[in-house]
Steps between C-alpha positions, in 0.01 A plus 500: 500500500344375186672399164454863279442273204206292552423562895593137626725513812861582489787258578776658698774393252334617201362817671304721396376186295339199528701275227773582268232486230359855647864607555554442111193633406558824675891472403277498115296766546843705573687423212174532229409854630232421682611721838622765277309852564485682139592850542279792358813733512546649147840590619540127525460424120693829409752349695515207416533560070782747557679225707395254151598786270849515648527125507476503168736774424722355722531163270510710164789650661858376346698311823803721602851358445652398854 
C-alpha cells in the first residue's frame, strides 16, 4: 500500500501513511475543507438561513424566568 499523500511506502504504525508529516497533512486538509463535497442542493441553502434566521430570533428573544 502506498502513502495517499505523496505515494512513498507506508509504515505499518502510521498506516495508511508513510510519516506523521502525511498523517498531519491529510489530518490538514480535513479540518481546512479541503475533503468537503459542496452541495448543489438549493434546499441546502434554504435550509440552512431559516436555521440562521431562527438563531437569531432565538437570541433577540427575552430569557424566561426559571
Amino acid at each position: 500500500m502506498n502513502c495517499p499523500i505523496c505515494g512513498n511506502s507506508t509504515v505499518p504504525a502510521l498506516r495508511p501513511f508513510c510519516s506523521k508529516r502525511c498523517a498531519d497533512r491529510d489530518l490538514a486538509r480535513w479540518f481546512n475543507g479541503s475533503y468537503a463535497v459542496p452541495s448543489t442542493d438549493p434546499e441546502d441553502i434554504d435550509t440552512l438561513e431559516e436555521a440562521l434566521e431562527e438563531a437569531a430570533r432565538e437570541e433577540q428573544r427575552p430569557e424566561k424566568p426559571h
